[in-house]
TIDOMAR-388143 format. One record per residue: residue number from 1; y, z, x of N, C-alpha, C in turn. Coordinates in Angstrom, 3 decimals, always signed. Example, Ala and Ser with C-alpha at 12.3 -4.5 7.8 and 13.67 -1.06 7.14 Angstrom:
residues 2
<seq->1, n.y->-5.690, n.z->+7.800, n.x->+13.190, ca.y->-4.500, ca.z->+7.800, ca.x->+12.300, c.y->-3.300, c.z->+7.800, c.x->+13.200>;
<seq->2, n.y->-2.250, n.z->+7.080, n.x->+12.850, ca.y->-1.060, ca.z->+7.140, ca.x->+13.670, c.y->+0.030, c.z->+7.870, c.x->+12.900>;
END
This chain:
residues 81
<seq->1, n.y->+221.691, n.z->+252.177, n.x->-91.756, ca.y->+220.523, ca.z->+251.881, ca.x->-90.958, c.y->+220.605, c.z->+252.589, c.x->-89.605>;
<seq->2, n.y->+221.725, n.z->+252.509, n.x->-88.997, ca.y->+222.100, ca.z->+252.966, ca.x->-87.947, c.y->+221.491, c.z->+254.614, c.x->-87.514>;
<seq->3, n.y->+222.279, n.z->+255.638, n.x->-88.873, ca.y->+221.840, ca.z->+256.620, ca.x->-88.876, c.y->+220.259, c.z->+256.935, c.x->-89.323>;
<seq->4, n.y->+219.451, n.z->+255.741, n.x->-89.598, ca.y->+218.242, ca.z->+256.195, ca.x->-90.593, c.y->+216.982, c.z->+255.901, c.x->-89.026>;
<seq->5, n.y->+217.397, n.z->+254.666, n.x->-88.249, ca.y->+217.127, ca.z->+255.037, ca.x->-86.848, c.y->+217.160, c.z->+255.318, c.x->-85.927>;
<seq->6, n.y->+219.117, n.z->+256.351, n.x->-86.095, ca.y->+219.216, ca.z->+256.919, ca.x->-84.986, c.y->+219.400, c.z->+255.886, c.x->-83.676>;
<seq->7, n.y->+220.129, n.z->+254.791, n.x->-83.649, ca.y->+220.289, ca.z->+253.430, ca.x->-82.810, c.y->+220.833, c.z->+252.551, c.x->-83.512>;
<seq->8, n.y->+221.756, n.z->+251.823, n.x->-82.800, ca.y->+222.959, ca.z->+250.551, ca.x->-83.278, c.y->+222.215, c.z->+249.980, c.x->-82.934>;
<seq->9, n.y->+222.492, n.z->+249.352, n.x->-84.720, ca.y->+222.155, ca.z->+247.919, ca.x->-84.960, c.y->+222.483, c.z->+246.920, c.x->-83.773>;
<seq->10, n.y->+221.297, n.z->+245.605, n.x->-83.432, ca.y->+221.878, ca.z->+245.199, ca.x->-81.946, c.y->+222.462, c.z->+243.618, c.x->-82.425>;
<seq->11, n.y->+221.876, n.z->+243.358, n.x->-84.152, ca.y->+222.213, ca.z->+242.617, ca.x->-84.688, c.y->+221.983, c.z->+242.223, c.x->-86.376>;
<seq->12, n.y->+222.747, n.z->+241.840, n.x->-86.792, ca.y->+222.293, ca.z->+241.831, ca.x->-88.252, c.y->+222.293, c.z->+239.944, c.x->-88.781>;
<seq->13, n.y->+221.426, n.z->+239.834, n.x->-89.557, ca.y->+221.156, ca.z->+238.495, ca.x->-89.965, c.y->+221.651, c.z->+238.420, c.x->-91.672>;
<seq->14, n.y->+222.689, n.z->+237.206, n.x->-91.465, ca.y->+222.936, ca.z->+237.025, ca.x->-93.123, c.y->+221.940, c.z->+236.725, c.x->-94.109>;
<seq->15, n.y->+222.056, n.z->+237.237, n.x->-95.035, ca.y->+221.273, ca.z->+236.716, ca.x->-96.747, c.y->+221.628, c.z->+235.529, c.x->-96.627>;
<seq->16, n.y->+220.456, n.z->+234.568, n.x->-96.834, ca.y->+220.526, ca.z->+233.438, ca.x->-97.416, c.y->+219.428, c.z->+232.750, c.x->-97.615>;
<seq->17, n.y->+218.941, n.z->+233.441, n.x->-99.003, ca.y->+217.551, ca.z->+233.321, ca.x->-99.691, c.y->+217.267, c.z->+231.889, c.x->-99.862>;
<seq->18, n.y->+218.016, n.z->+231.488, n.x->-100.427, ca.y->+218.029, ca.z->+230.244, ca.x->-100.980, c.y->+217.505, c.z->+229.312, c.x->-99.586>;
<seq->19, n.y->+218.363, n.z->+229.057, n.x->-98.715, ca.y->+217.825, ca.z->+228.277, ca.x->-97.708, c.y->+216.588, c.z->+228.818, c.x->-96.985>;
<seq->20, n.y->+216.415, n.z->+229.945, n.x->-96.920, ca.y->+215.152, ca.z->+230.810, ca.x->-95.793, c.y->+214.174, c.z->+229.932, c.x->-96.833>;
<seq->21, n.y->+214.074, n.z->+230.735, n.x->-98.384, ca.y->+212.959, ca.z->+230.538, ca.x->-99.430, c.y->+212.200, c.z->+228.901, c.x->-99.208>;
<seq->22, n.y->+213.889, n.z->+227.996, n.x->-99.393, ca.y->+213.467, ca.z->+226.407, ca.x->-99.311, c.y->+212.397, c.z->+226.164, c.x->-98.345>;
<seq->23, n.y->+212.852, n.z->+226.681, n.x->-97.037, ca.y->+212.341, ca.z->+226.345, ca.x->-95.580, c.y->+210.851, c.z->+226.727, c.x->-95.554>;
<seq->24, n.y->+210.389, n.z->+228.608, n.x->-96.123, ca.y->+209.051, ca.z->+228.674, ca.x->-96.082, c.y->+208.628, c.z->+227.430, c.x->-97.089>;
<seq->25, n.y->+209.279, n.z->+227.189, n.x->-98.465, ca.y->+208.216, ca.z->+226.379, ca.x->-99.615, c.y->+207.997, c.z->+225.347, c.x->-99.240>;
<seq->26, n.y->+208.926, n.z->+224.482, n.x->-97.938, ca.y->+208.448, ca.z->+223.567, ca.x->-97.428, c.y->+207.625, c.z->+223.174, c.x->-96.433>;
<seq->27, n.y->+207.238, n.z->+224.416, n.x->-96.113, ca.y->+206.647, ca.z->+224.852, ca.x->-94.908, c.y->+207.415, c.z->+223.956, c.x->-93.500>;
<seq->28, n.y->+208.495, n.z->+224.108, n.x->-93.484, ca.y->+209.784, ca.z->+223.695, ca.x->-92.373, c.y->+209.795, c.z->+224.984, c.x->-91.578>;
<seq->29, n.y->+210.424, n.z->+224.417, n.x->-90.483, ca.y->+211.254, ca.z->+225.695, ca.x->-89.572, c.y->+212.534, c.z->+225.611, c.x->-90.428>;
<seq->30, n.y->+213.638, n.z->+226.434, n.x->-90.549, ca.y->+214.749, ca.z->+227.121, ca.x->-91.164, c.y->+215.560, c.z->+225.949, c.x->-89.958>;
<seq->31, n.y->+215.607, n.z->+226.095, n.x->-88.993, ca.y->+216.826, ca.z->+225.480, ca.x->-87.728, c.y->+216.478, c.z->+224.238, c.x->-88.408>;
<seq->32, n.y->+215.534, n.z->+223.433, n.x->-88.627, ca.y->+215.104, ca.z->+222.029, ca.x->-88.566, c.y->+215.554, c.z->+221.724, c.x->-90.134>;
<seq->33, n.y->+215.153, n.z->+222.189, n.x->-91.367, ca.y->+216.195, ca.z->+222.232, ca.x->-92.842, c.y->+217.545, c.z->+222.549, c.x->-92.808>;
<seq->34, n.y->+217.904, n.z->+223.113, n.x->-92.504, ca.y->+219.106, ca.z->+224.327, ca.x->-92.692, c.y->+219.399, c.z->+224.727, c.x->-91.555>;
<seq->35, n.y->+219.734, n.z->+223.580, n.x->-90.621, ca.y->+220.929, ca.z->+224.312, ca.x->-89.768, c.y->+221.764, c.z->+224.820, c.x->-89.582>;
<seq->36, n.y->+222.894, n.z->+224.481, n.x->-90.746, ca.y->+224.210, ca.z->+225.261, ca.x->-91.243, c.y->+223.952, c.z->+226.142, c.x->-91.581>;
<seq->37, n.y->+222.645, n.z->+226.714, n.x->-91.681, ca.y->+222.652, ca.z->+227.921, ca.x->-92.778, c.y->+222.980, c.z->+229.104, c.x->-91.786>;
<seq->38, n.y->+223.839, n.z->+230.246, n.x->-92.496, ca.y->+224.254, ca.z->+231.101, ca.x->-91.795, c.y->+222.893, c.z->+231.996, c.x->-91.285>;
<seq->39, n.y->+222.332, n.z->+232.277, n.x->-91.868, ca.y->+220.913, ca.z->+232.990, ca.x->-91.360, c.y->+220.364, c.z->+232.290, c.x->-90.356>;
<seq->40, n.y->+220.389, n.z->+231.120, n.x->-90.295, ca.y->+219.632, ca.z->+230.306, ca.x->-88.697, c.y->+221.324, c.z->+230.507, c.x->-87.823>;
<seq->41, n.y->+222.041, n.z->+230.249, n.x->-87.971, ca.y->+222.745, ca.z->+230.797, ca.x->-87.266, c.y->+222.559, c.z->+232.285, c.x->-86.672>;
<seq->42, n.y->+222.497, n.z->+232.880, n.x->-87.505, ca.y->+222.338, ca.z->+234.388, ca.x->-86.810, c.y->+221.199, c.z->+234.418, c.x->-86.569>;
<seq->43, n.y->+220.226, n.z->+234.443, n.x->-86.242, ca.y->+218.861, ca.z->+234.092, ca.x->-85.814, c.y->+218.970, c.z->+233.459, c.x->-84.955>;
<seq->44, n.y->+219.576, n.z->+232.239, n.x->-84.512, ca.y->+220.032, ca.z->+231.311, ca.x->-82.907, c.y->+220.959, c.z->+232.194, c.x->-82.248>;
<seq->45, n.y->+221.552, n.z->+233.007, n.x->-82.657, ca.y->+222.609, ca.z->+234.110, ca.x->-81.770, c.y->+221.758, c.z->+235.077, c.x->-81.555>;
<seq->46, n.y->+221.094, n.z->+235.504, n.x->-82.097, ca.y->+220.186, ca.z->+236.766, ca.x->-81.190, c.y->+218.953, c.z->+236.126, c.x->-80.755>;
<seq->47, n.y->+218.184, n.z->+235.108, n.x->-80.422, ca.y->+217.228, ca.z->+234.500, ca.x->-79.748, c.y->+218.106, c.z->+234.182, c.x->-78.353>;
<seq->48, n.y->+219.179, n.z->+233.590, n.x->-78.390, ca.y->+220.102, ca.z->+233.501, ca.x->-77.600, c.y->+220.542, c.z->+235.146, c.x->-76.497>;
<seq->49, n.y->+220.598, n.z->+235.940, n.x->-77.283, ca.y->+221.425, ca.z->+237.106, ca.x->-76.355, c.y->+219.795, c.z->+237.881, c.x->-75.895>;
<seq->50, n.y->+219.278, n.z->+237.176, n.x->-76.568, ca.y->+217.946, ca.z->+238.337, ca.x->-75.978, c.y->+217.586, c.z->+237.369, c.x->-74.707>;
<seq->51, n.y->+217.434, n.z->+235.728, n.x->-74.930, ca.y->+216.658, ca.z->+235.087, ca.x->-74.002, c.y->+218.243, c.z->+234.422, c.x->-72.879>;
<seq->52, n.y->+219.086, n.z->+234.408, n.x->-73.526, ca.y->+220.190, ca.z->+233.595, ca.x->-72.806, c.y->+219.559, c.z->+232.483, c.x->-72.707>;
<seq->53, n.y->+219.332, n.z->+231.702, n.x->-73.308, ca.y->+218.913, ca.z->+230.269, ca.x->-73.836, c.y->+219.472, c.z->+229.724, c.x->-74.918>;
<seq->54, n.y->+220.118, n.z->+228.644, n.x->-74.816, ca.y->+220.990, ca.z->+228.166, ca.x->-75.925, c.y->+220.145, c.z->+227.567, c.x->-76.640>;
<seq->55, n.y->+220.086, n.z->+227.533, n.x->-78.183, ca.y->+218.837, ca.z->+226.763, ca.x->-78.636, c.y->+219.408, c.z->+225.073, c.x->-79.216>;
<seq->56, n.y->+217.979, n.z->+224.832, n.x->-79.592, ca.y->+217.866, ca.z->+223.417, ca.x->-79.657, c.y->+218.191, c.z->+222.674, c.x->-80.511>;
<seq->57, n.y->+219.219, n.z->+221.740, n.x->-80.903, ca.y->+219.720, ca.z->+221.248, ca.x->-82.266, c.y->+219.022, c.z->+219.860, c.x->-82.752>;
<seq->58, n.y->+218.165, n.z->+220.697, n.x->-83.460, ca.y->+216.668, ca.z->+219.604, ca.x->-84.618, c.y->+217.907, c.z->+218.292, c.x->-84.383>;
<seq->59, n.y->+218.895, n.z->+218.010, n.x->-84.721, ca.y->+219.713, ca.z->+216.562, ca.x->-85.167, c.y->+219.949, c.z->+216.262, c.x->-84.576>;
<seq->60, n.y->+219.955, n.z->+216.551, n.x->-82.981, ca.y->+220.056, ca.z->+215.901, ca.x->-81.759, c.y->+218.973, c.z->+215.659, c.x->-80.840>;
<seq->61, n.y->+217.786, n.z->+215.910, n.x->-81.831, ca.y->+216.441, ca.z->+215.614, ca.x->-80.817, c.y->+216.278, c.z->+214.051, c.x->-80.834>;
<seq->62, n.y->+215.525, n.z->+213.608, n.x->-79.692, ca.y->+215.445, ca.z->+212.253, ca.x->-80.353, c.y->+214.095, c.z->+211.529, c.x->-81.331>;
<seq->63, n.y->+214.747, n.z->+210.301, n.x->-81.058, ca.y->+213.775, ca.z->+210.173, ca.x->-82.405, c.y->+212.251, c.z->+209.383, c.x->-82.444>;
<seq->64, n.y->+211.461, n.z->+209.694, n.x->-83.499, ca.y->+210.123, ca.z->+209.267, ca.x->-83.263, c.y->+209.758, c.z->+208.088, c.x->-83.078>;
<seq->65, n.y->+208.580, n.z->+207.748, n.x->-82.904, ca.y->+208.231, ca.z->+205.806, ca.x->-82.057, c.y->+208.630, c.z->+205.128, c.x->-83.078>;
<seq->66, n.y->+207.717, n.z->+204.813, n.x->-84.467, ca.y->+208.531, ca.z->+204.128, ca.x->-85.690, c.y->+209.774, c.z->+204.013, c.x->-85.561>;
<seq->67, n.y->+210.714, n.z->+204.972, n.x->-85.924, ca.y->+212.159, ca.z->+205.026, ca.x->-85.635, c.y->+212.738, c.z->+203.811, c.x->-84.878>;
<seq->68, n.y->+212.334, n.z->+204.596, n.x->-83.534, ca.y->+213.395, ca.z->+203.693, ca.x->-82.469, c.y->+212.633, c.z->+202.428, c.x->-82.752>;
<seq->69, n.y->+211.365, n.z->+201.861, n.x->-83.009, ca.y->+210.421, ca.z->+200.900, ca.x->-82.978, c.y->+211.207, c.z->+199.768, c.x->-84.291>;
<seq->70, n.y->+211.540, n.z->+200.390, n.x->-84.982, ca.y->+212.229, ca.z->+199.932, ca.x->-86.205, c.y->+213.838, c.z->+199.658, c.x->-86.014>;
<seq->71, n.y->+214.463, n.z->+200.039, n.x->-85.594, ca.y->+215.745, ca.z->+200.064, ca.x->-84.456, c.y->+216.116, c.z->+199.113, c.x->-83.730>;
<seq->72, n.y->+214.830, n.z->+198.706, n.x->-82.955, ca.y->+214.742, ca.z->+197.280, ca.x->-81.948, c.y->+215.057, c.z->+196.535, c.x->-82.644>;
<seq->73, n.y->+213.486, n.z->+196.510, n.x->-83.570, ca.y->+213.787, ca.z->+195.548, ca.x->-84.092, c.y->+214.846, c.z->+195.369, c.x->-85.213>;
<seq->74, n.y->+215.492, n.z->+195.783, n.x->-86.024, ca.y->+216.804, ca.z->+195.583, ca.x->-86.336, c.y->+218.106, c.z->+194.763, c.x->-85.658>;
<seq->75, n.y->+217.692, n.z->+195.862, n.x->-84.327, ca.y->+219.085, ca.z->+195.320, ca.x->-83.237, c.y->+218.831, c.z->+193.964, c.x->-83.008>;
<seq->76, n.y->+217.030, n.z->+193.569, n.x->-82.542, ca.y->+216.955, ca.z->+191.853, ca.x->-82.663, c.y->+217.361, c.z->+191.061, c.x->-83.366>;
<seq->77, n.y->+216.841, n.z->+191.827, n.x->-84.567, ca.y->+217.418, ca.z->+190.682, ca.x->-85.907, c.y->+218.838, c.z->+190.339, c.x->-85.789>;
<seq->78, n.y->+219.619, n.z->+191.478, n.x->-85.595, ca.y->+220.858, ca.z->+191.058, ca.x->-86.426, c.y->+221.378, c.z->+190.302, c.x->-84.708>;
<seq->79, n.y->+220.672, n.z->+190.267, n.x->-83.598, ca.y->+221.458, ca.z->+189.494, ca.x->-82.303, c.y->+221.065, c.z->+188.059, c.x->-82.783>;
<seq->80, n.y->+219.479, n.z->+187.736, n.x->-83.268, ca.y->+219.581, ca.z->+186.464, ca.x->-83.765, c.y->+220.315, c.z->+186.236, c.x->-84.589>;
<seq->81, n.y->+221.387, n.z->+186.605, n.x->-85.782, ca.y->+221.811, ca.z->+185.960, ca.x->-86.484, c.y->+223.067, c.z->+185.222, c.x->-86.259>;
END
């Protein structure tokens, strides 16, 4: 590639059909399915070196109103028991 544009590669992204494919058929973001996946990895490393912004980890966002709403109340229940 290098020689076919005459310019180094500034980064290359792994194959990994399987998870990319899942992510469009689910119509997901790839980071938010497949975080481990090595392709969102390399894809968060060059969004990163271009913006110097560390990106955002979907499993540490927090969580929606239901959720925590459902949570409370749990935590109530089980203080009444």
């Amino acid at each position: 590639m290098e020689k076919l544009f005459e310019q180094k590669l500034f980064a290359i992204v792994s194959n990994d059909y399987n998870a990319v494919t899942d992510a469009i058929n689910r119509g997901e973001l790839l980071s938010a399915s497949h975080e481990g996946s090595p392709a969102n990895r390399d894809i968060a490393t060059i969004a990163t070196l271009i913006t110097g912004i560390q990106p955002k980890r979907y499993n540490q966002t927090r969580q929606g109103f239901f959720r925590r709403l459902l949570s409370v109340a749990h935590t109530l229940v089980k203080k009444g028991e």
